[in-house]
N, C-alpha and C positions, 0 to 999 in steps of 0.2 A: 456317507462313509461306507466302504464297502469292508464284509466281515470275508472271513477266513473260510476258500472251499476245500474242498477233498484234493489232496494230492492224487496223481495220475494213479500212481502203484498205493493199489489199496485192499491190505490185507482184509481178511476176513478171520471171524466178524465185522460188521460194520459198525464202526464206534460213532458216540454221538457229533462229535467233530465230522466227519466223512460226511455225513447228511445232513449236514446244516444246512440251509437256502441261503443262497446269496443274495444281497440287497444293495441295494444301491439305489442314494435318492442326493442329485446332486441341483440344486435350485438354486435362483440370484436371488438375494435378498428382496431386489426390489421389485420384482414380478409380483403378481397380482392374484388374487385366489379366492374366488367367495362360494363356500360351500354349507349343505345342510349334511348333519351328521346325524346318526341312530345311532351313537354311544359315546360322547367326547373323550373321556376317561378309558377307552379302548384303546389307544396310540399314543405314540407322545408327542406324535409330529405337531408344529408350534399349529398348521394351520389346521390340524384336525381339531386341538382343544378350542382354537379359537370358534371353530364353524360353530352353526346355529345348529341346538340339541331339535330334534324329532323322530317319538318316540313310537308316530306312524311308519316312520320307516321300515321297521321290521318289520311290519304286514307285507312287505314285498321282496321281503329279503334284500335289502339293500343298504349297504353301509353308509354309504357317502353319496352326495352329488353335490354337480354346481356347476360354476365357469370359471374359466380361468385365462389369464393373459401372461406368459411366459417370457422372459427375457435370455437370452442364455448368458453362461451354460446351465443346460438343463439337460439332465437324463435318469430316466428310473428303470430299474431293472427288479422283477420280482422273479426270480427263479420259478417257480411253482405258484402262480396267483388261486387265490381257494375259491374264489366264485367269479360268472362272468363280468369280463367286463365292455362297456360301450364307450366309444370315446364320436367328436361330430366336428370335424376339422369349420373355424367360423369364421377366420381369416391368420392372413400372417399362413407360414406353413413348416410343420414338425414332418417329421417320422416314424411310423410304428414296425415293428419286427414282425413279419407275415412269411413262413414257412422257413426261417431261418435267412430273408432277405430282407432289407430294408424299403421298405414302402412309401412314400410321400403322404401326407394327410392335409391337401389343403382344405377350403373353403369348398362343401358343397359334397364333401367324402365324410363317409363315416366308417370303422371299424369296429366290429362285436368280435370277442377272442372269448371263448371258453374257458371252465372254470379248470384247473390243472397244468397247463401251458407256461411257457416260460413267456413273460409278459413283459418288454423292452421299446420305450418311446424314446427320440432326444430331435434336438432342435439345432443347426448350425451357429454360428458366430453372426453377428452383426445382424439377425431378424427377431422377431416377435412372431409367436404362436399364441392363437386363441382358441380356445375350444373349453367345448361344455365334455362333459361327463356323468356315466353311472357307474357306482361299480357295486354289485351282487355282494352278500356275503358269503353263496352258495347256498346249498340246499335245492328243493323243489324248484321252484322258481328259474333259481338259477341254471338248472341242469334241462328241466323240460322247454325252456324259452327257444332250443334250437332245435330246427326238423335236420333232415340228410343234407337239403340243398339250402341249408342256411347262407346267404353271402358273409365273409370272412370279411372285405374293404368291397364299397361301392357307392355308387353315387346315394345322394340323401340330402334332402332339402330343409337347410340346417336352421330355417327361419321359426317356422311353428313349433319345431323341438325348444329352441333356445326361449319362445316364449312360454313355452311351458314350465322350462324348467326352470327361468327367472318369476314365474308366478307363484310355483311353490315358493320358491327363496325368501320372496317378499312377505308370502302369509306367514308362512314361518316363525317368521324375525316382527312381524306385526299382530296382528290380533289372533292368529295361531288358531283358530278354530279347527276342530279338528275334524269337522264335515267336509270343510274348503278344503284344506291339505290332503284328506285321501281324496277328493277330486281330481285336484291337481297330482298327486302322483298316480291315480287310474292312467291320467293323459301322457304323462310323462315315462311309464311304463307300457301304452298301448302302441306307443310310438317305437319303444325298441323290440319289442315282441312284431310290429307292422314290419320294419327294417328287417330283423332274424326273417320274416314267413314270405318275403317278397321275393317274387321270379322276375315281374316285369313283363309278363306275359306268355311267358314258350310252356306249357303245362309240361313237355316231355322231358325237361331235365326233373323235374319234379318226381316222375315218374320211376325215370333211371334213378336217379339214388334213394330213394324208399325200396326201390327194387336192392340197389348195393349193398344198402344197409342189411336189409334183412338173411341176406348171402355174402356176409363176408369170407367166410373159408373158402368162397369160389375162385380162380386165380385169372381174376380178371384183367387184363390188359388192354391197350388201348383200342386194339381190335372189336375187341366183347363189348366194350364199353359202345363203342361208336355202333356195333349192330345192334344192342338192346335200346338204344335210343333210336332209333331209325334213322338217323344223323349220319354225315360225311364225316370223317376223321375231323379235318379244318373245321365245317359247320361246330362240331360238338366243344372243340377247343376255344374258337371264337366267343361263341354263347357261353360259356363257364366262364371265361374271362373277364367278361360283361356281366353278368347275374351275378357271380358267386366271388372272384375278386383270384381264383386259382383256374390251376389246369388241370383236366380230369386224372390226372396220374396223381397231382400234389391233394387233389379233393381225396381220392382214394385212401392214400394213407390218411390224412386227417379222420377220415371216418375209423380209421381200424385202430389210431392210435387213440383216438375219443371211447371207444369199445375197452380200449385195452385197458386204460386208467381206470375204466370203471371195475374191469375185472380183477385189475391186480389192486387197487384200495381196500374194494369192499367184499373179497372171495379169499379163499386159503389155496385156490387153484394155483397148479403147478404154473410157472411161469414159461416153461417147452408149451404145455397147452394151452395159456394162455394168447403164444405166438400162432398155433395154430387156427385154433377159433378165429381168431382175426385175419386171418390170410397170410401173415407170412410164412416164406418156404423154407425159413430155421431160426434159430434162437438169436444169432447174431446179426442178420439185416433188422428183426426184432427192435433188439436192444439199441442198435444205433440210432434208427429210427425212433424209438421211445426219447432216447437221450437230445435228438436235435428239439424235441419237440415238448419236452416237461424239464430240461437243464439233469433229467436224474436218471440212471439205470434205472430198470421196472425193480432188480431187488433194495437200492435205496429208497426208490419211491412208497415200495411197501413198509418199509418202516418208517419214514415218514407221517405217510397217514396212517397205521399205527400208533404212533405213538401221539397222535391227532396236532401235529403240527402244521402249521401253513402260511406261504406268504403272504 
């Protein structure tokens, strides 16, 4: 069911209605869903109570995980999700929302989305989707897990993940020891944290965006971009596409608006120099920009996480 957002024309103050996140969680009965949970009594959703309690989980900051086999319709939409999340397409094939366009996630694709982002999967008519999942509660974990050239959607060999995270499941739900379950989730987390740190071999985009991050007020464009890489335009475009799952223009804002969430959350900075610090060249490419990319203006987003709210 989806609740009630902010009409377009929206005075100010911002009332608690205006900032609400929108949700949306539309599933077939008869889809399939086996998860381990770190708080059952946290959600009401039928299959979060029903999942198996582990109370290891919060060692990794992690709410939920499992597998699941989807029927449609199915579509979730989390305006503002509070920590990252993984999802590892295992057959059958869905789609996740990746810079405001729809993505494919079949078998042998994975997607990692950070924590703040407006967070939207769904599945067509007449197929089945399978796929495992993590999803972060936020916090450390969830926030340090990505470098500059983290990939967004890319390839990921969905086989030793899924037995990992069917091993947890099982200990879990069986003799639960709780030496084997942080085992199995050491594995089970080494593997998305592997997935976040992997290039695939080319060290120099690596390079470049440790470099972008750390200058983001510079105004870089595709020019700078392609000479501080030692790359051809094409060459550097290619390779991003391939490692990281965007184009070095669409990586670029993801970096500034990743920067910017953190600065408008947890700062009382002005929101003009919040757009600066980050590279944009005024307040309103800013704000657009923020908006495609967390569902929220930076000034709803700050109350928001003021008032410690989250998808």
């Amino acid at each position: 069911m989806q609740s009630p957002v902010a009409a377009k024309s929206e005075p100010k103050p911002h009332s608690e209605t205006q900032v609400r996140p929108l949700e949306t969680d539309i599933e077939n009965p008869r889809s399939r869903r086996r998860a381990v949970v770190a708080d059952v009594s946290a959600d009401a959703r039928p299959w979060v109570r029903g999942g198996v309690p582990c109370r290891e989980l919060a060692l990794f900051e992690i709410a939920h995980l499992g597998v699941a086999e989807m029927l449609p319709p199915y579509e979730v939409v989390r305006d503002r999700q509070s920590g990252a999340f993984f999802m590892v397409g295992l057959g059958g094939q869905g789609q996740v929302q990746v810079d405001g366009r729809w993505r494919a996630l079949p078998p042998g694709q994975a997607c990692l989305l950070p924590a703040g982002l407006r967070n939207r999967f769904r599945m067509g008519r007449g197929k089945r989707w399978e796929f495992a999942w993590v999803r972060f509660s936020g916090g450390v974990r969830s926030s340090t897990i990505f470098r500059a050239g983290s990939p967004v959607l890319a390839e990921f060999d969905p086989g030793p993940f899924r037995a990992a995270v069917e091993g947890l499941m099982a200990e879990a739900a069986g003799a639960g020891s709780s030496r084997r379950v942080h085992q199995w989730l050491e594995l089970v987390y080494d593997y998305v944290r592997g997935f976040a740190g992997s290039f695939r071999g080319d060290e120099r985009l690596m390079r470049l965006w440790d470099l972008v991050q750390s200058r983001l007020a510079d105004p870089w464009d595709m020019r700078t971009l392609a000479r501080a890489s030692g790359l051809s335009f094409e060459h550097l475009r290619r390779l991003c596409l391939k490692e990281i799952g965007r184009t070095p223009m669409n990586h670029l804002t993801h970096l500034r608006i990743q920067q910017a969430i953190r600065l408008v959350g947890e700062s009382d900075i002005k929101l003009e120099a919040v757009a600066r610090q980050v590279g944009f060249a005024n307040g309103n490419s800013f704000a657009a920009a923020f908006k495609r990319s967390t569902g929220h203006a930076p000034s709803q987003f700050r109350v928001l996480r003021s008032s410690g709210r989250a998808s």
